[in-house]
N, C-alpha and C positions, 0 to 999 in steps of 0.2 A: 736854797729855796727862796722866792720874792720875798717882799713882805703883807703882800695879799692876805686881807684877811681870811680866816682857814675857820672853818664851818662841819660840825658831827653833824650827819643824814642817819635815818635810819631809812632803808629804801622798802619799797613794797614786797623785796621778797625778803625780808628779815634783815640782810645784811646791813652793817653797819659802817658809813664809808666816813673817812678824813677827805673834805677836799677845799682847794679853794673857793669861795665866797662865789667868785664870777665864770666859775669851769666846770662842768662836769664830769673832769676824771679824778677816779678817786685815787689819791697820793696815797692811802692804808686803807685796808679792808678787814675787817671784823664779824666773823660767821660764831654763832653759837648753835652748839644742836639743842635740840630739843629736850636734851638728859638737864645740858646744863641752863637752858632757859627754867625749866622745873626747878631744879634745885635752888635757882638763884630767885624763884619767887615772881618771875617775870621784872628786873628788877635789872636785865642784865644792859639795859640803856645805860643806866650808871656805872654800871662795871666798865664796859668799852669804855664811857669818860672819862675815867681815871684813868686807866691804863694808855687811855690817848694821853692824857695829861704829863704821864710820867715819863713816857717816851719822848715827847716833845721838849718837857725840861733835859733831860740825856742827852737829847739832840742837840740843843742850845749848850752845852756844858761843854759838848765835845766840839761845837763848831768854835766854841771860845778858848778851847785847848785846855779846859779845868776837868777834865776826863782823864782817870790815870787810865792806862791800860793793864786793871785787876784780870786775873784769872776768873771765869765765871761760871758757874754751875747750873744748867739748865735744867731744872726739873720737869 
């Protein structure tokens, strides 16, 4: 991936895109339904943050080759 600064949208119909700074397509897409916007307090702008946050660090881990490849459990 460039190194293009990369920019959280939340777009008019809820969703929540990764993209870069100067493009309109979104590199990651983030939909919440409405159970969990509830739950989350309406709050769940920060949740997508994070969770961009931590993929992005993963991503950088593994384009660095400091990613073991663990067995991993998707809940």
């Amino acid at each position: 991936m460039s190194t293009a600064f990369l920019e959280i949208v939340e777009l008019s119909d809820g969703r929540i895109v990764l993209r870069r700074a100067d493009d309109e397509e979104a590199l990651v897409t983030l939909e919440f339904s409405s159970d969990a916007r509830a739950f989350l307090n309406e709050q769940h702008v920060e949740v997508a943050k994070a969770m961009l946050s931590v993929g992005l660090q993963m991503a950088g881990r593994m384009a660095e080759g400091d990613f073991q490849d663990a067995e991993r459990v998707l809940h």
